[in-house]
mmCIF file of the N, C-alpha and C atoms, coordinates in Angstrom:
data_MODEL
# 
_entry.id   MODEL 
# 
loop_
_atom_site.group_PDB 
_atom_site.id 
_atom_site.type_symbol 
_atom_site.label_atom_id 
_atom_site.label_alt_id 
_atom_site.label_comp_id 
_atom_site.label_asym_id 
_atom_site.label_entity_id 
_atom_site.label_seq_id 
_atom_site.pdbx_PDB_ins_code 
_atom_site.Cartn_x 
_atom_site.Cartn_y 
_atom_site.Cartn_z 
_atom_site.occupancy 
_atom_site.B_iso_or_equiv 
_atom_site.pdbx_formal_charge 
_atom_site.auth_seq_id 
_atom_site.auth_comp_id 
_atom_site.auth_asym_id 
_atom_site.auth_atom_id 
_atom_site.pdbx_PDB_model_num 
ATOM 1   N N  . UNK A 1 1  ? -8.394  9.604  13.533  1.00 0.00 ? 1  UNK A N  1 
ATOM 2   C CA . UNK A 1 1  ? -7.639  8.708  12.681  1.00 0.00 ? 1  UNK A CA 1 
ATOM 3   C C  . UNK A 1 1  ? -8.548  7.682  12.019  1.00 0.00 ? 1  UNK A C  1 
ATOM 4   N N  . UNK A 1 2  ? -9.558  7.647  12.521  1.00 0.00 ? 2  UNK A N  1 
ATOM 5   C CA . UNK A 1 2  ? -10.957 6.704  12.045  1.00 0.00 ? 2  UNK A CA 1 
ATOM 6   C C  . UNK A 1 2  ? -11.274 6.743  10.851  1.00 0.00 ? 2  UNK A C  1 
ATOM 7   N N  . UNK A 1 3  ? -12.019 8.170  10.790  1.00 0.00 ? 3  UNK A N  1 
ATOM 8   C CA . UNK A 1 3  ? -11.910 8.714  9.374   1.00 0.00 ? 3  UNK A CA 1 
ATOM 9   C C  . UNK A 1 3  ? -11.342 8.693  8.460   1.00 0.00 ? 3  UNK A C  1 
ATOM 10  N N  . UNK A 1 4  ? -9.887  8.501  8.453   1.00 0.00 ? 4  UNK A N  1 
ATOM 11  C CA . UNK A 1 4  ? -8.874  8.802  8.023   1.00 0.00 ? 4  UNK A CA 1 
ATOM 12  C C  . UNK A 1 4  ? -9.048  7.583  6.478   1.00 0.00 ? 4  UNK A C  1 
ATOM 13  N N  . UNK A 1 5  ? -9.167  6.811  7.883   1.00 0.00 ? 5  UNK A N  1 
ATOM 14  C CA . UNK A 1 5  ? -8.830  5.170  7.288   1.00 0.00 ? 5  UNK A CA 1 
ATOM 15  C C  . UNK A 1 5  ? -10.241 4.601  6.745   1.00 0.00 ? 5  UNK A C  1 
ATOM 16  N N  . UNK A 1 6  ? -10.699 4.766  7.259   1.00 0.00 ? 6  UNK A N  1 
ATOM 17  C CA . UNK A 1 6  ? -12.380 4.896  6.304   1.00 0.00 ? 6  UNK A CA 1 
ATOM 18  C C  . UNK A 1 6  ? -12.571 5.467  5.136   1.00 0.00 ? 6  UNK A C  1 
ATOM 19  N N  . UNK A 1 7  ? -12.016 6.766  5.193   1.00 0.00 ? 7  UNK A N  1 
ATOM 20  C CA . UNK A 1 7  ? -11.715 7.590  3.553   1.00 0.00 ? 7  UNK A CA 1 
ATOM 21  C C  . UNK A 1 7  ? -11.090 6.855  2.834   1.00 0.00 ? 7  UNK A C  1 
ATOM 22  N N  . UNK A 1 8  ? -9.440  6.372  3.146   1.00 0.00 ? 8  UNK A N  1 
ATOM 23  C CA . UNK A 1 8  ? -8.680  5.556  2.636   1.00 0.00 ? 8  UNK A CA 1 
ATOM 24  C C  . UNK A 1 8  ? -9.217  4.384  1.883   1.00 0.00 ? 8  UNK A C  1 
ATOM 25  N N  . UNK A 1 9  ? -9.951  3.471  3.011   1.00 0.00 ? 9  UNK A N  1 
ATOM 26  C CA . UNK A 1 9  ? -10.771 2.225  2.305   1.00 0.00 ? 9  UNK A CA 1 
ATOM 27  C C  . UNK A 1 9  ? -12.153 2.342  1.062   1.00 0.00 ? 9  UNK A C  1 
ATOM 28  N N  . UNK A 1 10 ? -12.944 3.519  1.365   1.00 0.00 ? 10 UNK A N  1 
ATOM 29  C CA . UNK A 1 10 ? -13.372 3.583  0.600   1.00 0.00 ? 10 UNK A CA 1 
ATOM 30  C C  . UNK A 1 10 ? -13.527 3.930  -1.206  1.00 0.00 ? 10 UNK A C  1 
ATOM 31  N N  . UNK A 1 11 ? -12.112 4.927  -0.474  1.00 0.00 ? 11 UNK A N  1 
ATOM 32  C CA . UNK A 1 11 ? -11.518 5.223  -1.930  1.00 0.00 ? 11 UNK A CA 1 
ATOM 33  C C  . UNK A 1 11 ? -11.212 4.051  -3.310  1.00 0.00 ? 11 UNK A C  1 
ATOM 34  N N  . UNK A 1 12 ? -10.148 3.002  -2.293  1.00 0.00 ? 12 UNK A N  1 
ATOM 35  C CA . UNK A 1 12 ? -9.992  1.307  -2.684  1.00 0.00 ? 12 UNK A CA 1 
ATOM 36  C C  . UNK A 1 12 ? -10.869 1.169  -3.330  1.00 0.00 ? 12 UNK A C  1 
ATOM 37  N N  . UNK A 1 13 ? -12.136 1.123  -2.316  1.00 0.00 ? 13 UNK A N  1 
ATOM 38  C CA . UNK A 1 13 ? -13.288 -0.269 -2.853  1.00 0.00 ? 13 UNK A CA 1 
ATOM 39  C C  . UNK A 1 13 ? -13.995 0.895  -3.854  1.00 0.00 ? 13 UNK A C  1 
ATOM 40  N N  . UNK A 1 14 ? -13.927 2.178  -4.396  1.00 0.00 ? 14 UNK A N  1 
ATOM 41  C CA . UNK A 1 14 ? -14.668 2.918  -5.235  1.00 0.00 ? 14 UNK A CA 1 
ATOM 42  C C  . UNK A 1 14 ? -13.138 2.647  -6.508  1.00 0.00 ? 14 UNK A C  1 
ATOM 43  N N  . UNK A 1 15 ? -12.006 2.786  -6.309  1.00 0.00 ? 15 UNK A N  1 
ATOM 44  C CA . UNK A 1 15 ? -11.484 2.411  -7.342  1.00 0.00 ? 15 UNK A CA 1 
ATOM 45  C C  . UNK A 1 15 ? -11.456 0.950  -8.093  1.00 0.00 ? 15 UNK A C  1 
ATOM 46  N N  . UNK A 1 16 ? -11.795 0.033  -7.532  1.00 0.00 ? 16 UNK A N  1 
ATOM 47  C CA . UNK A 1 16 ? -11.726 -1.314 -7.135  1.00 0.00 ? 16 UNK A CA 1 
ATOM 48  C C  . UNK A 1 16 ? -13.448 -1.306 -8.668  1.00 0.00 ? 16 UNK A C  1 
ATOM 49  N N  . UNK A 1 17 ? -14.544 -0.603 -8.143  1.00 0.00 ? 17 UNK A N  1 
ATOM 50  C CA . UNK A 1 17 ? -15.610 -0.834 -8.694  1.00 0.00 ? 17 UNK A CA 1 
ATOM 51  C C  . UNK A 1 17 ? -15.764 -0.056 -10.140 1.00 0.00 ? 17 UNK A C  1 
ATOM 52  N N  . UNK A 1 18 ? -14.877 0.925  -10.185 1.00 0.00 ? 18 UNK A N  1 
ATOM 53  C CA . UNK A 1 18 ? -14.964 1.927  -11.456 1.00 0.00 ? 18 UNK A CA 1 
ATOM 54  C C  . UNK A 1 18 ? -14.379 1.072  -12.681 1.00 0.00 ? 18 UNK A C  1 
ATOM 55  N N  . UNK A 1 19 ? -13.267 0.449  -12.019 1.00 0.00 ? 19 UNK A N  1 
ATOM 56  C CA . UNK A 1 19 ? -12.033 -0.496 -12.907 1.00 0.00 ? 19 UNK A CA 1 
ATOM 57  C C  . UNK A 1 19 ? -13.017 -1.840 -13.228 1.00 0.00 ? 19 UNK A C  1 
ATOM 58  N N  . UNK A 1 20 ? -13.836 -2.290 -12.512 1.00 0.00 ? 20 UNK A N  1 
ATOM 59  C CA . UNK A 1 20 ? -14.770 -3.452 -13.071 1.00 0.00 ? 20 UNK A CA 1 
ATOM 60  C C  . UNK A 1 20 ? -15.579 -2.575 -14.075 1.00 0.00 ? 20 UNK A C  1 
ATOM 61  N N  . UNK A 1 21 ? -16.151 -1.419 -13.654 1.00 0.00 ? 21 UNK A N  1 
ATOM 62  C CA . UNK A 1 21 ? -17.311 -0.766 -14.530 1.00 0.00 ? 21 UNK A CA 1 
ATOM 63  C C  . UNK A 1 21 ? -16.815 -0.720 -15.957 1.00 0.00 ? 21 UNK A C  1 
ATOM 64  N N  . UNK A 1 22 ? -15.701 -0.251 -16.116 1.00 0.00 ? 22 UNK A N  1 
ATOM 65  C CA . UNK A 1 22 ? -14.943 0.470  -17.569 1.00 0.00 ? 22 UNK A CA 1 
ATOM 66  C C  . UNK A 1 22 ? -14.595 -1.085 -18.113 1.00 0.00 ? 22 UNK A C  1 
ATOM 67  N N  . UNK A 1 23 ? -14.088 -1.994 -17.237 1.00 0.00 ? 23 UNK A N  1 
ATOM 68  C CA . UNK A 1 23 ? -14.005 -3.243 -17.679 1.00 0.00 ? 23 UNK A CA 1 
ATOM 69  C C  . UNK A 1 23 ? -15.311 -4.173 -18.470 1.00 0.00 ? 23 UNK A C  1 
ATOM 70  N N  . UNK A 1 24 ? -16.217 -4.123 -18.133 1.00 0.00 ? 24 UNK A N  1 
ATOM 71  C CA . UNK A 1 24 ? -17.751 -3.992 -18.323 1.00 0.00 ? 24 UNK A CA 1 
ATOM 72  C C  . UNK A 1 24 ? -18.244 -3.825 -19.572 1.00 0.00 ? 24 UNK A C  1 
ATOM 73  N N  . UNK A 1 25 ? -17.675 -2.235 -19.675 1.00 0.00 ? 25 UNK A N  1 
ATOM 74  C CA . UNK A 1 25 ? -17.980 -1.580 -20.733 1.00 0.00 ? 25 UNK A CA 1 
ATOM 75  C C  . UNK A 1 25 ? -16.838 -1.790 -21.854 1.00 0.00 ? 25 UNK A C  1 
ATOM 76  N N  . UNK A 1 26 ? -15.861 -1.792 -21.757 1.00 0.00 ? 26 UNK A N  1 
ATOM 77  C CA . UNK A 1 26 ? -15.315 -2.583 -22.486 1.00 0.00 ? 26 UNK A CA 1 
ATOM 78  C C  . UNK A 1 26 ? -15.812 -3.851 -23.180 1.00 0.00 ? 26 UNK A C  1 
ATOM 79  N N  . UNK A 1 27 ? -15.750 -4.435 -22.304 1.00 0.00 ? 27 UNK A N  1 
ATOM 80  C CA . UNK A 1 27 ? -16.816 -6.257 -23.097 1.00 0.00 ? 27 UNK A CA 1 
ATOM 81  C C  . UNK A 1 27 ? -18.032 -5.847 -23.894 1.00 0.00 ? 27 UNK A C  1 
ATOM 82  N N  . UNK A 1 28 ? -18.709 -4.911 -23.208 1.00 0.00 ? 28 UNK A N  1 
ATOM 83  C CA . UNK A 1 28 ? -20.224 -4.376 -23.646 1.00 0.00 ? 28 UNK A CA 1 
ATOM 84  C C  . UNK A 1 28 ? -20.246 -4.163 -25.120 1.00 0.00 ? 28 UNK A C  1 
ATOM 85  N N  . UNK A 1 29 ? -19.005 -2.730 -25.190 1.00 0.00 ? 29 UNK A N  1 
ATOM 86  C CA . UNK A 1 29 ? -18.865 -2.588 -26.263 1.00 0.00 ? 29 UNK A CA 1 
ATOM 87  C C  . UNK A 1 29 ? -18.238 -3.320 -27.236 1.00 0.00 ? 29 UNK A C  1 
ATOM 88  N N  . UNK A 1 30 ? -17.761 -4.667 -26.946 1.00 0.00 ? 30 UNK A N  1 
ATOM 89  C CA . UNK A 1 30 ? -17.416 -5.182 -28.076 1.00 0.00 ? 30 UNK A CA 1 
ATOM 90  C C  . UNK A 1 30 ? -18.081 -6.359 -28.661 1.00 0.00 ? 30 UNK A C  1 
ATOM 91  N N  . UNK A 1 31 ? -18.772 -6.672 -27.674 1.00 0.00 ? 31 UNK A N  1 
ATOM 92  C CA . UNK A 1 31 ? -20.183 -7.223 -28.137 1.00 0.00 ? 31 UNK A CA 1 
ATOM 93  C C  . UNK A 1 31 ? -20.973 -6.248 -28.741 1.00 0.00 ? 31 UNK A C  1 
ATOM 94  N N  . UNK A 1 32 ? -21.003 -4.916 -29.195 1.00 0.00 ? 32 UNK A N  1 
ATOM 95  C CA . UNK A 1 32 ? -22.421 -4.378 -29.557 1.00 0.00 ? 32 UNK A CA 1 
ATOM 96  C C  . UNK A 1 32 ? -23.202 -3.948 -29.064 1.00 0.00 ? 32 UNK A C  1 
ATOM 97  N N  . UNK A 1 33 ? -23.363 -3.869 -27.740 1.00 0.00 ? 33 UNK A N  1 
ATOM 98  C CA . UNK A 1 33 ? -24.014 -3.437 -27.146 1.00 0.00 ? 33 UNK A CA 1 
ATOM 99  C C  . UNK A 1 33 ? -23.945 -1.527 -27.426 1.00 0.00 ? 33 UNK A C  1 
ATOM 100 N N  . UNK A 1 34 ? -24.653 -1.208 -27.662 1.00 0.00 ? 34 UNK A N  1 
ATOM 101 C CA . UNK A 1 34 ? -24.627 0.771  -27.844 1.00 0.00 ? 34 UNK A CA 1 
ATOM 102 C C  . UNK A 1 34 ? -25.959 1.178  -27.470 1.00 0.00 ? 34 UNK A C  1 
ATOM 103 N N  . UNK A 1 35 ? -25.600 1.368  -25.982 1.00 0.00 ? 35 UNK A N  1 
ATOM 104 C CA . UNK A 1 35 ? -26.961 1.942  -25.664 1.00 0.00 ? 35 UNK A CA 1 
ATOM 105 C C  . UNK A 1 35 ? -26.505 3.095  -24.812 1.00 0.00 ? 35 UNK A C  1 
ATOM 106 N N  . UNK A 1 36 ? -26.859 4.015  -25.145 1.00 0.00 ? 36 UNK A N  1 
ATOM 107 C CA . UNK A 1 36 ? -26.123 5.790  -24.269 1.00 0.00 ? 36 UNK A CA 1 
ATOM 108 C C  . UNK A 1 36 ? -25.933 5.393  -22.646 1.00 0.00 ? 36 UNK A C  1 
ATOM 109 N N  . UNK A 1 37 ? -26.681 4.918  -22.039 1.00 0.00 ? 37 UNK A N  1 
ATOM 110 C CA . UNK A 1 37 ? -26.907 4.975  -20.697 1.00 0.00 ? 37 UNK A CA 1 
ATOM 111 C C  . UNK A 1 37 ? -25.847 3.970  -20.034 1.00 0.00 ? 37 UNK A C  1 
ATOM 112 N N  . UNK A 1 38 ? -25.198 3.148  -20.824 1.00 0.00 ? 38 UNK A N  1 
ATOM 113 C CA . UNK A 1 38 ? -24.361 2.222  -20.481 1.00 0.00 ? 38 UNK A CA 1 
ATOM 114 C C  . UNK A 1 38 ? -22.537 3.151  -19.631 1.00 0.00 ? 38 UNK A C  1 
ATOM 115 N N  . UNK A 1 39 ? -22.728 4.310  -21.010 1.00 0.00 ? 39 UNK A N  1 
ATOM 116 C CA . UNK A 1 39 ? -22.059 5.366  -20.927 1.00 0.00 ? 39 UNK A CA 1 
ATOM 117 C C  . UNK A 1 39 ? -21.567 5.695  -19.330 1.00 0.00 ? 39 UNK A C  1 
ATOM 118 N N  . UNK A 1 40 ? -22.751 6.236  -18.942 1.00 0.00 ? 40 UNK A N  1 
ATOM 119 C CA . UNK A 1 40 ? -22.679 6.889  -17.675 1.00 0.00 ? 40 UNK A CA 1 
ATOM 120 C C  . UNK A 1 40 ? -22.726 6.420  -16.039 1.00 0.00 ? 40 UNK A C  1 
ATOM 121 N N  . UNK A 1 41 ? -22.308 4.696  -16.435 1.00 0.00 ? 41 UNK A N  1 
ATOM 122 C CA . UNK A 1 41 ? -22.152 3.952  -15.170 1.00 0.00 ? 41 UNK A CA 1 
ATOM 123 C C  . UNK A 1 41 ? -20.826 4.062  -14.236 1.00 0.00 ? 41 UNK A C  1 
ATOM 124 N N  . UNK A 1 42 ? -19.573 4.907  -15.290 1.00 0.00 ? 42 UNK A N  1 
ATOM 125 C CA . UNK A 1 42 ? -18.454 4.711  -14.549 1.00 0.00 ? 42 UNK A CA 1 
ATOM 126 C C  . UNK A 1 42 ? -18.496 6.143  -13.767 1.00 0.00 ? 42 UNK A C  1 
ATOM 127 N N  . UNK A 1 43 ? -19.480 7.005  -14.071 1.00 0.00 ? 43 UNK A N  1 
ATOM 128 C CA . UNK A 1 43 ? -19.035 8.577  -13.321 1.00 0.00 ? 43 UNK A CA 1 
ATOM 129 C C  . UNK A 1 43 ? -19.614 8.793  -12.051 1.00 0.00 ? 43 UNK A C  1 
ATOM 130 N N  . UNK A 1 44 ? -21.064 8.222  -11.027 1.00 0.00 ? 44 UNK A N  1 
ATOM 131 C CA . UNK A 1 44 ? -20.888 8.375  -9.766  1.00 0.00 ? 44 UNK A CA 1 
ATOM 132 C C  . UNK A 1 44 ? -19.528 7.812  -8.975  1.00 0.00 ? 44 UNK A C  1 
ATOM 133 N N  . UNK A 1 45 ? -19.076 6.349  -9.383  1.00 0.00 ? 45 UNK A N  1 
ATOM 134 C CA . UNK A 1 45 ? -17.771 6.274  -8.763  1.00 0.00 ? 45 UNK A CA 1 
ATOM 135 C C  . UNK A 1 45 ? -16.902 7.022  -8.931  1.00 0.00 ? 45 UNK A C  1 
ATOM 136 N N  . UNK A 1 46 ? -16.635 7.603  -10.093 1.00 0.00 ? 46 UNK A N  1 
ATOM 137 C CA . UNK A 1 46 ? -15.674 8.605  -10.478 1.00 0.00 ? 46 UNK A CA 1 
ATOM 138 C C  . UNK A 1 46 ? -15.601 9.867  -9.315  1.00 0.00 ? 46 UNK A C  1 
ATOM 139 N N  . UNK A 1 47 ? -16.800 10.458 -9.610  1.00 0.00 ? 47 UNK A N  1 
ATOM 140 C CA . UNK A 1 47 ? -17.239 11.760 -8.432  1.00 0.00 ? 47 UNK A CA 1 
ATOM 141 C C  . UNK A 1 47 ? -16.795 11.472 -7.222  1.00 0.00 ? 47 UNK A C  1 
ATOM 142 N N  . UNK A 1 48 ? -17.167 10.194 -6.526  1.00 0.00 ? 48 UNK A N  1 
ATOM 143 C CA . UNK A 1 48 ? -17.007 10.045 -5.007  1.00 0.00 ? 48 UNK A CA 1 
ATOM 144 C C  . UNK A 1 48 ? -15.495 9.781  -5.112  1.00 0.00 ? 48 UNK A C  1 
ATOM 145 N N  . UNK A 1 49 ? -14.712 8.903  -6.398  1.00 0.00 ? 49 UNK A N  1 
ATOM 146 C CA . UNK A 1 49 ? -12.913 8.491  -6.072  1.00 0.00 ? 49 UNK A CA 1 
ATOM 147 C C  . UNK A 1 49 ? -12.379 10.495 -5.910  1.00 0.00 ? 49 UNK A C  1 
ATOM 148 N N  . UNK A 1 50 ? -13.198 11.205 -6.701  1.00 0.00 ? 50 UNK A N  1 
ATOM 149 C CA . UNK A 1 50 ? -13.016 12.657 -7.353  1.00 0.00 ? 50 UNK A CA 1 
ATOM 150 C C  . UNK A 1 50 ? -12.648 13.724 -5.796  1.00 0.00 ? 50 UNK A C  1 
ATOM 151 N N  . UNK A 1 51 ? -13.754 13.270 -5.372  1.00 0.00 ? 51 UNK A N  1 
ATOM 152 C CA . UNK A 1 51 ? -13.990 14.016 -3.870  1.00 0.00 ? 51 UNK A CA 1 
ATOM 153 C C  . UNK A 1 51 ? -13.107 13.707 -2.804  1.00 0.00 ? 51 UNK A C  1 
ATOM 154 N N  . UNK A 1 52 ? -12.630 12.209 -2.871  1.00 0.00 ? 52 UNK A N  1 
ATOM 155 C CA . UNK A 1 52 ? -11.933 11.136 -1.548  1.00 0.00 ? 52 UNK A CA 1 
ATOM 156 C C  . UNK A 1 52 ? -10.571 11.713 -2.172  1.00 0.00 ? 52 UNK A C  1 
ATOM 157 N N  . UNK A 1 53 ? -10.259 11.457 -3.409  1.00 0.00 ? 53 UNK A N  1 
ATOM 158 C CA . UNK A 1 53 ? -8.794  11.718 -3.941  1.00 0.00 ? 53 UNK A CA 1 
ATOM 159 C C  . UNK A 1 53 ? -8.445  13.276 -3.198  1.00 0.00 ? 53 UNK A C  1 
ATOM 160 N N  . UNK A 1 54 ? -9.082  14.451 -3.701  1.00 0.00 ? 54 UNK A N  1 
ATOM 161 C CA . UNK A 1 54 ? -9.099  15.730 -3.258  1.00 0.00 ? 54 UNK A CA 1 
ATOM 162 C C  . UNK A 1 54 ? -8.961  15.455 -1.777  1.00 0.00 ? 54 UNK A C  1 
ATOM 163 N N  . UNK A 1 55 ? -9.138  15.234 -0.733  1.00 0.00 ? 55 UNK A N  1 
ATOM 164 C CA . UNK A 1 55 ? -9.760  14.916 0.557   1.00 0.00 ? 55 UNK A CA 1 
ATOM 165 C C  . UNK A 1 55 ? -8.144  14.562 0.875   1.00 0.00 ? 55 UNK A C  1 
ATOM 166 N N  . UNK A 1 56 ? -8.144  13.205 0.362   1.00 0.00 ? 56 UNK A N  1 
ATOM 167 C CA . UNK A 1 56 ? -6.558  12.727 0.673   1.00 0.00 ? 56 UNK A CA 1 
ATOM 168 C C  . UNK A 1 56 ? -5.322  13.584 0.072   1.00 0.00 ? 56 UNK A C  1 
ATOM 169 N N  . UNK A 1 57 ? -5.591  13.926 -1.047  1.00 0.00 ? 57 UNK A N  1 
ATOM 170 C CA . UNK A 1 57 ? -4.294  14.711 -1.431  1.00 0.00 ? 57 UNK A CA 1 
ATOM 171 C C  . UNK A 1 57 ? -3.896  15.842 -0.162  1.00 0.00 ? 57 UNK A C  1 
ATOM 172 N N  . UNK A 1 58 ? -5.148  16.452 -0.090  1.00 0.00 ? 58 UNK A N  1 
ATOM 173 C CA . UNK A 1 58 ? -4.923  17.708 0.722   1.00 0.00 ? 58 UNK A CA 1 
ATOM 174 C C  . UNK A 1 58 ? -4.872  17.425 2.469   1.00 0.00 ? 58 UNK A C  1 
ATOM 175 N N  . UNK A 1 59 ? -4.898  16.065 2.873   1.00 0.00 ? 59 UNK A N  1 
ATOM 176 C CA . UNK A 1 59 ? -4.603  15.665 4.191   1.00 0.00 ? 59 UNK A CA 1 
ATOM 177 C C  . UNK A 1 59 ? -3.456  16.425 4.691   1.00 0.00 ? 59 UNK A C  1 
ATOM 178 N N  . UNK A 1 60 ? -2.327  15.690 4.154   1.00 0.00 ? 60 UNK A N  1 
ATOM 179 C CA . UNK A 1 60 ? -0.596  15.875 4.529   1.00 0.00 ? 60 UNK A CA 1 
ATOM 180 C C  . UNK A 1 60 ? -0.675  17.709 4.688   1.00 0.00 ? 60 UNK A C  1 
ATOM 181 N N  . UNK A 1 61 ? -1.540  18.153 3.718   1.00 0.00 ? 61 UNK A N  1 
ATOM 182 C CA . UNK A 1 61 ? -0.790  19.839 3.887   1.00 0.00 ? 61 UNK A CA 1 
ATOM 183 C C  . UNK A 1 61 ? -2.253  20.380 5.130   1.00 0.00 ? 61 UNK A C  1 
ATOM 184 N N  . UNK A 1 62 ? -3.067  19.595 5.438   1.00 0.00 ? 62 UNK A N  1 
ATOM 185 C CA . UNK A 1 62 ? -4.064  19.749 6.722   1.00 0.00 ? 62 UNK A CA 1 
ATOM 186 C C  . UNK A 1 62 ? -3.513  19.547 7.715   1.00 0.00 ? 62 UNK A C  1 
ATOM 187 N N  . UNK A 1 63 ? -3.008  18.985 7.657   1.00 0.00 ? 63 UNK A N  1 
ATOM 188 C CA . UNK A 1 63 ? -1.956  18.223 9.091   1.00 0.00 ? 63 UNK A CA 1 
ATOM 189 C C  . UNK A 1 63 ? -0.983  18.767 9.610   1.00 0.00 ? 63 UNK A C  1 
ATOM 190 N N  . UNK A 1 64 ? 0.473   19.546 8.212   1.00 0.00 ? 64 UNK A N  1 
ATOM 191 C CA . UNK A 1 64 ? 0.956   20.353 8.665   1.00 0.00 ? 64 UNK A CA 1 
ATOM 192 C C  . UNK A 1 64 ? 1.079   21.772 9.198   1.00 0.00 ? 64 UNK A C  1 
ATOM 193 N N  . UNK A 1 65 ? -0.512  22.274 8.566   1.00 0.00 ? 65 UNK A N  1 
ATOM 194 C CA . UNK A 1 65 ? -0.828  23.176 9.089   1.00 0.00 ? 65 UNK A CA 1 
ATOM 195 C C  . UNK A 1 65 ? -1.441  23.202 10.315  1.00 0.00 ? 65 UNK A C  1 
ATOM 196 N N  . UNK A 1 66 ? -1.802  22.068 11.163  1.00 0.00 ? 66 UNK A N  1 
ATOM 197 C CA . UNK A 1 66 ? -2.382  22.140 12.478  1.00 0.00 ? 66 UNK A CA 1 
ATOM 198 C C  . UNK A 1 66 ? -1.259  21.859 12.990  1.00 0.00 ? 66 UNK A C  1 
ATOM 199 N N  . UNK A 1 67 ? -0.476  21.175 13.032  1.00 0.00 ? 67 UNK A N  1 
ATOM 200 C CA . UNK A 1 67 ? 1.051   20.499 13.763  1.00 0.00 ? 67 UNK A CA 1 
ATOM 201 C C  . UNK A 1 67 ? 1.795   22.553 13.807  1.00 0.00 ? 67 UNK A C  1 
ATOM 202 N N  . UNK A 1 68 ? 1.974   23.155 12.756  1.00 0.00 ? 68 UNK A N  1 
ATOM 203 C CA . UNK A 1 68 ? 3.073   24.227 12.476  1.00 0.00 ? 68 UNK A CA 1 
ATOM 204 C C  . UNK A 1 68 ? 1.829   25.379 13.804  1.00 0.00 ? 68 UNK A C  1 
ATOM 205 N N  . UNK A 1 69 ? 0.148   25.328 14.056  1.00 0.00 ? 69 UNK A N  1 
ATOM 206 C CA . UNK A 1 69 ? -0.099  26.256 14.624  1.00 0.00 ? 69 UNK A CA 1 
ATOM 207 C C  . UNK A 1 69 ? -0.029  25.444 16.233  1.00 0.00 ? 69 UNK A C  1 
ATOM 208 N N  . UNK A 1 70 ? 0.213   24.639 16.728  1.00 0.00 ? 70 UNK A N  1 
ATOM 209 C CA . UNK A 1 70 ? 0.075   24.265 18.101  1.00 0.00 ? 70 UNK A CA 1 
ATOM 210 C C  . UNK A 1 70 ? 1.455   24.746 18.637  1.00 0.00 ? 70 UNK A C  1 
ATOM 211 N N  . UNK A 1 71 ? 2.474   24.717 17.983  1.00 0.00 ? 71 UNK A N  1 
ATOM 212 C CA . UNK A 1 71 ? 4.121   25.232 18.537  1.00 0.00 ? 71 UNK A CA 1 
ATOM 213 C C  . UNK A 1 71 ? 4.229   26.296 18.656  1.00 0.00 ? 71 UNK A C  1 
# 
């Protein structure tokens, strides 16, 4: 259940940091700022929310499949 909730939190604090990033870039770009690399700050958080989201979605149907083979 450790895990569980560790996945859970991290997910938070990776959605928590993507939403500042795009926020960021937002301001960036409206100051002028256009530099390509600015681009590609919101997609490692993306990947890891990408992986945790997948992870959690597919919990509930992990669970009922271990609960449906122990009976």
């Amino acid at each position: 259940m450790h895990f569980n909730h560790l996945i859970r939190q991290t997910h938070r604090w990776l959605s928590v940091a993507f939403t500042t990033i795009v926020a960021g870039l937002f301001l960036a770009s409206a100051q002028g700022v256009e530099t390509e690399w600015v681009y590609y700050l919101p997609l490692p958080p993306l990947a890891l929310m990408t992986l945790s989201g997948l992870y959690l979605f597919a919990l509930p149907y992990l669970r009922r499949g271990r609960r449906g083979s122990r009976q």
